[in-house]
C-alpha positions as CSV (number, residue, x, y, z in Angstrom):
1,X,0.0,0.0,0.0
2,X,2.8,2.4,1.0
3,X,4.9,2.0,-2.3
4,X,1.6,2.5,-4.3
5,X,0.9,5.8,-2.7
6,X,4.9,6.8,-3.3
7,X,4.5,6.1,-6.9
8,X,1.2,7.6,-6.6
9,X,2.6,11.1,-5.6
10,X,5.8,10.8,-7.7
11,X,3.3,10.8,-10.7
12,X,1.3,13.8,-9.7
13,X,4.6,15.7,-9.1
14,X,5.9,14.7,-12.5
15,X,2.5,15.5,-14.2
16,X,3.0,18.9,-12.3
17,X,6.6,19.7,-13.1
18,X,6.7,21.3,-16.6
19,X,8.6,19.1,-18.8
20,X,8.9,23.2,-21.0
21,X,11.2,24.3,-18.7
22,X,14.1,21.1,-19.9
23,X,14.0,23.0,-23.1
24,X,15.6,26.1,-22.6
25,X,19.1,24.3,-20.8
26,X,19.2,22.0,-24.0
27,X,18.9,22.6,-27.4
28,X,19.2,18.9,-28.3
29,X,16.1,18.6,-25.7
30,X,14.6,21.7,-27.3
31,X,14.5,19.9,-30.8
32,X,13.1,16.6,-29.4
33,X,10.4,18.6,-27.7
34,X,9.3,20.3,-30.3
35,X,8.9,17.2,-32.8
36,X,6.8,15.2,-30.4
37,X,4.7,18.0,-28.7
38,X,3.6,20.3,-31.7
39,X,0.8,18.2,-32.8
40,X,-2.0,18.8,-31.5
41,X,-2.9,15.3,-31.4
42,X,0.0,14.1,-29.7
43,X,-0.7,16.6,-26.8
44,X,-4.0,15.3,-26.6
45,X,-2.8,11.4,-26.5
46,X,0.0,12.7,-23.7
47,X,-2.7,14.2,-21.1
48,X,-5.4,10.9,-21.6
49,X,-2.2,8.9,-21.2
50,X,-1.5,10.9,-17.9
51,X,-4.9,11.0,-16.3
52,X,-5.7,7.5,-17.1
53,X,-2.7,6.6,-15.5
54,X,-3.3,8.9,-12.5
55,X,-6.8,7.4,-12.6
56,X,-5.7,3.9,-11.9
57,X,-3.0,4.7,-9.3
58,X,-5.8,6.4,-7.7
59,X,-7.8,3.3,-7.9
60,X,-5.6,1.1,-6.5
61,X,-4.6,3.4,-3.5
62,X,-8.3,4.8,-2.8
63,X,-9.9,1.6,-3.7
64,X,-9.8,-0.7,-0.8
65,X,-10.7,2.3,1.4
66,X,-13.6,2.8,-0.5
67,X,-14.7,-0.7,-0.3
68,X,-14.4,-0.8,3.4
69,X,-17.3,2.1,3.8
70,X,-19.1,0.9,0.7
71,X,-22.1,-0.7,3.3
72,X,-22.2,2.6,5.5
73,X,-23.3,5.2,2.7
C-alpha cells in the first residue's frame, strides 16, 4: 500500500513539473520537444495517457478504502 501511494505522488509531481522548462538548458532537448509536442494530437494522447494513469494509481490506492465504507453510505 505504501509503495503504491509513493508512486502515486511521484506521478502527480511529475505530471506537475513542466517538462517546458528542460527546453531552454538543452537545445538537443529543445529539438526533441518540439517534434513530439507540436501536434495537437500528440498533446491530446499525452494528457489521456497521464490521467488514465493517475486514474488507476488512484484506484488502486483509494480503492480498498472505499470498499471498506461501501455498506455505510
Amino acid at each position: 500500500m505504501r509503495r503504491k501511494f509513493v508512486f502515486l505522488v511521484f506521478w502527480v509531481l511529475g505530471m506537475l513539473f513542466p517538462m517546458a522548462w528542460f527546453t531552454r538548458l538543452s537545445a538537443t532537448y529543445n529539438r526533441a520537444f518540439r517534434y513530439v509536442f507540436t501536434p495537437t494530437w500528440t498533446h491530446v494522447v499525452m494528457h489521456a495517457f497521464l490521467y488514465a494513469v493517475l486514474a488507476y494509481l488512484l484506484g488502486q490506492v483509494l480503492g480498498p478504502r472505499l470498499r471498506l465504507h461501501r455498506g455505510r453510505w
